[in-house]
C-alpha positions as CSV (number, residue, x, y, z in Angstrom):
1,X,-58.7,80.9,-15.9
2,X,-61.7,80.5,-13.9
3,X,-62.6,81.0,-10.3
4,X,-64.6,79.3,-7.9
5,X,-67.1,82.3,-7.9
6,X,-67.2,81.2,-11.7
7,X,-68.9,77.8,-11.2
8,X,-71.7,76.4,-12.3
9,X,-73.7,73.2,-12.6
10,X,-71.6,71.5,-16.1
11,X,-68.5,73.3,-15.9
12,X,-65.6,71.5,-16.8
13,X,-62.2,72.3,-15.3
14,X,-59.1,70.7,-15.4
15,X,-57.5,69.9,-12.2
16,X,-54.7,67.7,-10.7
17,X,-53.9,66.6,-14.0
18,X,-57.3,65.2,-14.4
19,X,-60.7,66.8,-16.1
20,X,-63.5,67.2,-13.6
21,X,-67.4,68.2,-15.0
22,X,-69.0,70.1,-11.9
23,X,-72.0,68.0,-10.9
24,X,-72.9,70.1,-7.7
25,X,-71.6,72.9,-5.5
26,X,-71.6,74.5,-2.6
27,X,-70.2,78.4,-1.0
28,X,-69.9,78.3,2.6
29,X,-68.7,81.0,4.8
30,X,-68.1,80.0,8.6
31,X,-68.5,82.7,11.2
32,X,-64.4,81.8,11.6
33,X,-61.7,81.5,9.2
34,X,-61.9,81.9,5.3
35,X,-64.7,80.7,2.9
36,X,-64.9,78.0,1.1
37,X,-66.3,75.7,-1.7
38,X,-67.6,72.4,-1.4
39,X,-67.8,70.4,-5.0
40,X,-68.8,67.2,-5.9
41,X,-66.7,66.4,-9.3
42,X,-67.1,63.7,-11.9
43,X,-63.5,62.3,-13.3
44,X,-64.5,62.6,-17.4
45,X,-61.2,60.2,-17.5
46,X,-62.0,57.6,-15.2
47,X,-65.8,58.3,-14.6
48,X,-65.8,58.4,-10.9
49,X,-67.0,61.2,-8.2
50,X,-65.4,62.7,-5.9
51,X,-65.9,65.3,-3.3
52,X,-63.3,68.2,-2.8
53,X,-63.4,71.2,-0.7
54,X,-61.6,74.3,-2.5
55,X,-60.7,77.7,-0.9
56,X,-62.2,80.5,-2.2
57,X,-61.1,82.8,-4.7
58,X,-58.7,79.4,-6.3
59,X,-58.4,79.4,-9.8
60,X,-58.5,76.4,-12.4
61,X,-58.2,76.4,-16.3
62,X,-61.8,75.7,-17.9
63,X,-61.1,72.4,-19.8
64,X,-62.4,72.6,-23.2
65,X,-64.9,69.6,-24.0
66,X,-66.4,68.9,-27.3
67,X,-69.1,66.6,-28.4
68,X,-69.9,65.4,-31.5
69,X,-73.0,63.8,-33.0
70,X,-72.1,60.2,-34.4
71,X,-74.3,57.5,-35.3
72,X,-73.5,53.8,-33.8
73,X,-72.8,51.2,-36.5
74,X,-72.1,48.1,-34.8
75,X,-69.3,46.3,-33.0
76,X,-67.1,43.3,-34.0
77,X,-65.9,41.5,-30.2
78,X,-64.4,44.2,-28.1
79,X,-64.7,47.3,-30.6
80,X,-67.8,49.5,-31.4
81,X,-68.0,51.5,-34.6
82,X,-69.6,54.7,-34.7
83,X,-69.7,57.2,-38.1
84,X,-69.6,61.4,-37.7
85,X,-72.7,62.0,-40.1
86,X,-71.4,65.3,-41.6
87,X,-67.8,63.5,-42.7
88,X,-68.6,60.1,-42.9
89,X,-65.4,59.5,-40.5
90,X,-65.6,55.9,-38.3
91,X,-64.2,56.3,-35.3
92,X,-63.7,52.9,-33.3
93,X,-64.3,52.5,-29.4
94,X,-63.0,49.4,-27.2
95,X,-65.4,48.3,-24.8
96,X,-63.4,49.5,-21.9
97,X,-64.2,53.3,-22.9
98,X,-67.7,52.8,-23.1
99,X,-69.0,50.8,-19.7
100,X,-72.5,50.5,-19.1
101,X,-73.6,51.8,-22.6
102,X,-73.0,49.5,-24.4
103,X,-76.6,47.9,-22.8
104,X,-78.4,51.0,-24.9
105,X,-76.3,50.3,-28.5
106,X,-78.6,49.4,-31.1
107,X,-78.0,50.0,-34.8
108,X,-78.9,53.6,-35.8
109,X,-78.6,54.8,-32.8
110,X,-78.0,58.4,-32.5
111,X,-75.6,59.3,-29.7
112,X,-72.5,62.6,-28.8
113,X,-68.8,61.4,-29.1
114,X,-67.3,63.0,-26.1
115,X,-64.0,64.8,-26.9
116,X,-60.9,66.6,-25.2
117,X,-58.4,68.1,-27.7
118,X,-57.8,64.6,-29.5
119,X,-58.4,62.3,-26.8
120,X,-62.2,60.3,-26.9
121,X,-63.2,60.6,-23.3
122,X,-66.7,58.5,-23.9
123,X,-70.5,58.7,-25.3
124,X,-73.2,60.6,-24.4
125,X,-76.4,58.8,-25.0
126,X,-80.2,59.9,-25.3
127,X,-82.1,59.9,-22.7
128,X,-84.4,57.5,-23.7
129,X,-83.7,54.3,-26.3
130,X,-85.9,51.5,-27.6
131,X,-84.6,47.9,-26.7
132,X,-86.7,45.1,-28.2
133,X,-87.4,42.2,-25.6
134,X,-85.7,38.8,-26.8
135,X,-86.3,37.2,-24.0
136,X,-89.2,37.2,-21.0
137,X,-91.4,34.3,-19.0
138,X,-95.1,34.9,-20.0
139,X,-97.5,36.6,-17.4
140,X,-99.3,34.3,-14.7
141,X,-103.0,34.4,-15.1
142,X,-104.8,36.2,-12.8
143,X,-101.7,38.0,-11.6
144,X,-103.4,41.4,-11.7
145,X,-101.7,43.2,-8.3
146,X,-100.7,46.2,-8.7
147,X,-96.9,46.8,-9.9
148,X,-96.2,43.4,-11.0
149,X,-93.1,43.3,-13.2
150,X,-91.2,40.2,-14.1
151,X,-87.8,39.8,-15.4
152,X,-86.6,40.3,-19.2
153,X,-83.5,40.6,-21.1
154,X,-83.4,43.1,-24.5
155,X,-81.7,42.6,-27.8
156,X,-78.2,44.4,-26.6
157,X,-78.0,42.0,-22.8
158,X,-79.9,43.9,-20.9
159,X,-81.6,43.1,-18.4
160,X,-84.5,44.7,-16.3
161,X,-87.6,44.2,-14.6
162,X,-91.3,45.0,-16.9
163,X,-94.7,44.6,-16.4
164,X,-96.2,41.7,-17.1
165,X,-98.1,42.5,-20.1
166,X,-94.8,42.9,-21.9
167,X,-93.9,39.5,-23.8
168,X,-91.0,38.4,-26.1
169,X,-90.7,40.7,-29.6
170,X,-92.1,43.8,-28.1
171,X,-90.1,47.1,-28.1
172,X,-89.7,49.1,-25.2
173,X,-88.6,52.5,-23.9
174,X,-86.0,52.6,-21.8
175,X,-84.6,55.5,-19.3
176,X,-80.3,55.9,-19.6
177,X,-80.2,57.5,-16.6
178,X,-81.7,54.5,-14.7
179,X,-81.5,51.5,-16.3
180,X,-85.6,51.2,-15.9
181,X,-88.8,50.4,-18.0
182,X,-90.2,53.6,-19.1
183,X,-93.2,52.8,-21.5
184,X,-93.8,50.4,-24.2
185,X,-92.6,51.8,-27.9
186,X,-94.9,52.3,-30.7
């Protein structure tokens, strides 16, 4: 059992039947009444945040996450393979658990299964991945203000805005976190 004088930044707890990762916190002692803990909580189950104010001194089991390192295979329709390196055990995904990441998938692609006890809760990806551009209007000559970015659309759908010096076939670096250009790849 943990308190909230225990909590930090990443600490997972389980409450109200749900797992919650603490994203940010906050101890607050009014001149009256008893203190208090304001948290803002991401649902590992249903990937949502939340914002809930606890009393001080309440206690919560730590929820026990582990993460493993897999290697995305590919997907057939709805389902995404991925293969534990050490065991060569597939594990399949459907679509649902996966969301947005499924726009940063390519073949190889090294990545963390996300585990509770024997339920898959979802992926953690890299921070950065390298897209290739399949599709991407050409640059307007004499276009040279500064910031220009036109739209393109990668090899796994998606789509983002680039500068206009990138063209169709190039590979790019591409933030998680954001969704954004980052750099052209090597």
């Amino acid at each position: 059992m943990i308190s909230t004088s225990d909590f930090k930044t990443g600490l997972t707890i389980e409450y109200d039947g749900n797992i919650y990762q603490i994203l940010d916190f906050q101890h607050v002692k009014p001149g009256k009444g008893g203190a208090f803990v304001r948290t803002k909580l991401r649902n590992l189950r249903a990937n949502s945040v939340i914002d809930i104010t606890f009393t001080a001194g309440e206690k919560f089991e730590q929820a026990q996450i582990d993460k493993s390192a897999m290697q995305y295979l590919y997907n057939a329709d709805d389902v995404y393979v991925f293969m534990n390196m050490e065991t060569y055990e597939q594990i399949e995904l459907h679509k649902s658990h996966l969301a947005n990441e499924i726009y940063y998938l390519s073949e190889g692609l090294s990545i963390n299964i996300i585990t509770y006890g024997s339920e898959i809760l979802g992926i953690e990806l890299p921070d950065k991945v390298t897209l290739e551009v399949v599709e991407t209007p050409g640059g307007a000559k004499g276009n040279t203000a500064s910031n220009a970015t036109k739209e393109a659309t990668t090899n796994t759908g998606l789509r983002l805005s680039v500068p206009l010096f990138i063209n169709e076939g190039d590979k790019i670096v591409v933030s998680t976190a954001t969704g954004k250009y980052d750099t052209r790849a090597k």
